[in-house]
Residue, then its C-alpha position, 0 to 999 in steps of 0.5 A: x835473472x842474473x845471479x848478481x840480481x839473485x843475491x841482491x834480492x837476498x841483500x835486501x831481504x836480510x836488511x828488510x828483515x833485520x830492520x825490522x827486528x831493529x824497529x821491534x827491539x827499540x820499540x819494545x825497549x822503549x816501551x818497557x814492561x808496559x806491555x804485558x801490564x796493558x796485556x793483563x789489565x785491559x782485557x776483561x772487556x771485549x772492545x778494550x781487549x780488541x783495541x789493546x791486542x792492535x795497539x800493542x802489535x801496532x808498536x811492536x809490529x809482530x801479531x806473532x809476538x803479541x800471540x806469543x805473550x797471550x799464550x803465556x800468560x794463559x799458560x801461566x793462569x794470568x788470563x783466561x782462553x776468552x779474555x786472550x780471544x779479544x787480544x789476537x782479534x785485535x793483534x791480527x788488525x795491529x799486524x797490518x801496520x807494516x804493510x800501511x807504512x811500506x804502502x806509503x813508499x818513503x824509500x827517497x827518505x829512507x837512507x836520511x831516516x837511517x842516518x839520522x837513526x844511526x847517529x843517534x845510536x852512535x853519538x848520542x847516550x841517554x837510553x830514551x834517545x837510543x831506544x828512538x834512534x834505533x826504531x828510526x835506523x830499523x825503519x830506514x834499513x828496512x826500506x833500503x832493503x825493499x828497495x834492494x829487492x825492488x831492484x833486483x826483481x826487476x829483470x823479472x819481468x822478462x822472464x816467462x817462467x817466473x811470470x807463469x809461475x806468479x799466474x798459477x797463483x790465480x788457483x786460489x787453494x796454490x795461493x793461499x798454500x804458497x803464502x801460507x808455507x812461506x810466511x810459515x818459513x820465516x815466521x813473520x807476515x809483516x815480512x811475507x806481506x812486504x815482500x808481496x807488495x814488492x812482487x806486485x809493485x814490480x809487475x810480477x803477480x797481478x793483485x786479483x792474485x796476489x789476494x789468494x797468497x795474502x790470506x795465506x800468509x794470514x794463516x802461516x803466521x800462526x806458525x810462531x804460536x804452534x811452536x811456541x805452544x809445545x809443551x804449554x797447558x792445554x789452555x795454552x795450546x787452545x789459545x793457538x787453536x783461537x788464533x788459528x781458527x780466526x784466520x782460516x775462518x776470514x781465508x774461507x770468508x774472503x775466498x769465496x767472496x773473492x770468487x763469487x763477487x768483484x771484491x778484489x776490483x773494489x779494493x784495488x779502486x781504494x790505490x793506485x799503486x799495487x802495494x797500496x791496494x794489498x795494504x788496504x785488502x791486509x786490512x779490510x781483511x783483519x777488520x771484517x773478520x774480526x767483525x765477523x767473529x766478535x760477537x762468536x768470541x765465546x764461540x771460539x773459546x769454546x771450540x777451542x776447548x771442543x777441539x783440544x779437550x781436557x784430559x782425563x787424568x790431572x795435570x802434570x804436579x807440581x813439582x815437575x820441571x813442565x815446558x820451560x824452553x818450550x814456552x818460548x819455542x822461537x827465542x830468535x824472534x823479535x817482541x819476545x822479551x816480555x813473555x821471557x820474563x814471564x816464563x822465567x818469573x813462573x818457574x822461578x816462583x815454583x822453584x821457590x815454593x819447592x824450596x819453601x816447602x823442602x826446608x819445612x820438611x827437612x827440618x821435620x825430618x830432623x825433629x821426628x826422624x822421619x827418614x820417609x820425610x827425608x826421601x821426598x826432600x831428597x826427591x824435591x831437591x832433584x827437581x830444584x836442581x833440575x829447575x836450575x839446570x833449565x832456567x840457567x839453560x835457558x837465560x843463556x839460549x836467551x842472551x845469546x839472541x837478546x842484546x839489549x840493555x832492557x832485557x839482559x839485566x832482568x835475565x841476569x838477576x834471574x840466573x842469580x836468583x835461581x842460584x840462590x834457590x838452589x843453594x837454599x835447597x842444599x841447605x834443606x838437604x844439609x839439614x834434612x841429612x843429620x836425620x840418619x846421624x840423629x838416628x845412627x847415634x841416639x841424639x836428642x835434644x833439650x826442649x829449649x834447643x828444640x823451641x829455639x830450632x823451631x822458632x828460626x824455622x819459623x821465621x824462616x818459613x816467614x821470610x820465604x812466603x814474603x819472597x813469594x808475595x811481593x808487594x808494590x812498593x818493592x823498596x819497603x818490601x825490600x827493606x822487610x826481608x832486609x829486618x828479617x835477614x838481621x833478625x835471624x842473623x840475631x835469633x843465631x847469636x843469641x841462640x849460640x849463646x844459649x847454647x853455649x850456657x848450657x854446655x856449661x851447665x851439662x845440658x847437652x851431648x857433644x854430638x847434639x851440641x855439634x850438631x845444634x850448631x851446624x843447624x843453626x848454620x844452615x838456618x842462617x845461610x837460607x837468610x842470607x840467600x833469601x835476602x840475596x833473592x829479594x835484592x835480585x827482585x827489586x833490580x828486575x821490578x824498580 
């Protein structure tokens, strides 16, 4: 193999691969939230659950992508380790789709599909219609590069070497060890399958051994859901275990009928051309396993639980920053906007309960000057900054590799809204901190200003549980975090006024009437934010 050969083998890889990532990026642009909604809803029965998992990982051609989703929503309590045991069945049969289509060998068709894919892109702009251009661009592109790799493997078969090298695959645990390695490497068995399918088209691994090296690459795509896993709940962790089981439970099944009877032979006789038969085996092999298991679904939930046990001690608490990055351990991947919006979403929520609960305990602090109140403010107010700091880390790891529309403009929000947080929190502490001048100076306050205090702590309070129970209608929402924005805007100029009354009539100190108005300062700085959150909210769910 010439080295002009070798780096037209490495052109076409990066065009498969990146039509690929096109294709998956427009189809879930396309298809919008909508998946993580099917994902969520659909799942309590078992057939439903299996047909969702394939039909989701049918459009976005990544079992590891669907995988990826189930682990956060089980990491986020939003679905149980059975209900994510349907999905990955069903996205293990979803991921045969790509290797069906290169089967189908449209590679005379491919430059027209990429052109016509491209000029949509290009010259036309309603987003629906770019969405489609782009899934019709990654699919030219994507056989332009097979193609390329076709080509350049070719002087291949005159090489003794390489051919000697493709029968030692017929050892079923080197093929199942090589299949398994690569696909791990570059983290997509769509890929590592059409790659096999061009070795095998080109004459260079027979298909009774090509067979070892697919099983294997059905194992090495779990690789995806282990990183993804690091640092998640150990329900979460379970899930991987799920998928992992499935697949090395079909290699196992499928290796010994392989060897003890004529498998192979059936399924070459379904094709006459060699990418068509390890479709078909990819298939049969998604299929029967996932028949197999059916019915041991629980089984494998329980194993799950049996292999990773629960530890003795609790779960980390609350207010600890946990697996934020880790969530998504592959953000380069493809198909992953939904399950970022889902980790952003969960850390964001916990972020604002802590800031709900730090402002009530500021504002206890300052009423019985309880400096051990104020201690643990001072300790939550450390983890929401921290919180900040991850999720303004992350958005920007995230925007790094996502570029479109769809998914930047939720990621955008989210980093306003986690600003927006944390400056709540410093308003707590701000409050929180005129403890120790209440102490250093013996302030005290009339019982009026103490009601007036409480009822904007209150109402405060009222707003921030409405932040974090959103409803479905999310402009009337909007428009109820609106009225209580304006109503402590209100409750301000009319507490000002009073206060102002009784200075008059000698009621206050001048340290307590200073110190009375910073309070309601901060009171209504925490509303103003609290409706800057709610606006970033209804941009991210309209």
């Amino acid at each position: 193999m010439r080295l002009t050969d070798f780096f037209s083998m490495l052109g076409g890889l990066a065009l498969f691969l990146y039509g690929m990532q096109m294709m998956s990026n427009g189809l879930e642009e396309a298809a919008g939230n909508q998946m993580k909604q099917i994902l969520q809803k659909l799942t309590a029965n078992r057939f439903l659950g299996v047909a969702v998992g394939a039909g989701i990982t049918a459009v976005i051609q990544s079992s590891s992508a669907t995988t990826v989703m189930v682990v956060g929503f089980v990491n986020s309590g939003m679905m149980t380790l059975s209900q994510a045991v349907w999905i990955i069945m069903g996205a293990n049969i979803g991921t045969t789709v790509t290797g069906l289509l290169i089967a189908l060998d449209i590679g005379l068709l491919a430059p027209v599909i990429a052109f016509l894919g491209v000029a949509a892109l290009v010259f036309l702009k309603n987003p629906k219609i770019q969405h489609l251009g782009k899934i019709a661009a990654g699919l030219g592109i994507l056989f332009i590069g097979m193609d390329m790799m076709s080509a350049a493997m070719k002087p291949l078969q005159n090489s003794q070497a390489f051919i000697q090298l493709m029968t030692r695959f017929s050892n079923p645990l080197l093929g199942i060890l090589a299949g398994a390695v690569f696909t791990a490497v570059i983290q997509s068995s769509s890929a590592s399958v059409g790659i096999l399918q061009t070795l095998a088209r080109n004459g260079l691994i027979a298909f009774p051994n090509a067979v070892f090296v697919l099983f294997g690459q059905n194992i090495g795509t779990c690789i995806t859901a282990v990183l993804a896993s690091i640092g998640t709940s150990r329900a979460a962790k379970r899930t991987t275990i799920i998928h992992l089981l499935f697949n090395l439970i079909g290699t196992a099944v499928f290796t010994v009928l392989c060897l003890l009877f004529p498998v192979a032979d059936l399924v070459a006789s379904t094709a006459a051309d060699p990418a068509g038969q390890i479709a078909n085996m990819h298939l049969l092999f998604n299929i029967a396993t996932t028949c197999l298991l059916l019915p041991l679904g629980n089984g494998l939930a329980w194993m799950a639980t049996r292999i990773l046990p629960e530890l003795p001690e609790a779960e980390p608490a609350e207010d600890t920053v946990t697996q934020l990055s880790a969530i998504v351990h592959g953000h380069t991947m493809l198909g992953y906007s939904a399950i970022h919006l889902d980790a952003l979403e969960h850390e964001v929520q916990r972020m604002i309960l802590l800031a709900k609960e730090n402002v009530q305990r500021c504002f206890q602090a300052v009423i019985h000057t309880d400096m051990d109140l104020l201690e643990r403010a001072a300790a939550t107010e450390d983890t929401i900054d921290l919180f900040n700091k991850e999720i303004s880390q992350y958005i920007s790891k995230i925007l790094i590799y996502n570029r479109s529309d769809a998914g930047v403009a939720p990621m955008e929000e989210y980093f306003l809204i986690s600003g927006n947080v944390e400056r709540i929190g410093d308003h707590a502490m701000n409050i929180g901190g005129y403890t120790k001048r209440i102490l250093r100076k013996n302030i005290t306050f009339s019982s009026a200003a103490l009601d007036e205090l409480a009822q904007m702590a209150s109402v405060t309070a009222e707003a921030m549980e409405k932040v974090l129970n959103r409803e479905s209608n999310i402009t009337q929402w909007l428009s109820q975090l609106a009225a209580y924005e304006q109503y402590i805007d209100d409750l301000t100029k009319r507490f000002r006024s009073n206060h102002i009354a009784r200075m008059r009539q000698g009621n206050c100190s001048e340290e307590g009437s200073v110190l009375y108005a910073e309070l309601l300062t901060d009171f209504e700085r925490i509303g103003d934010h609290i409706l800057n959150i709610a606006q970033s909210y209804s941009k991210i769910h309209i």
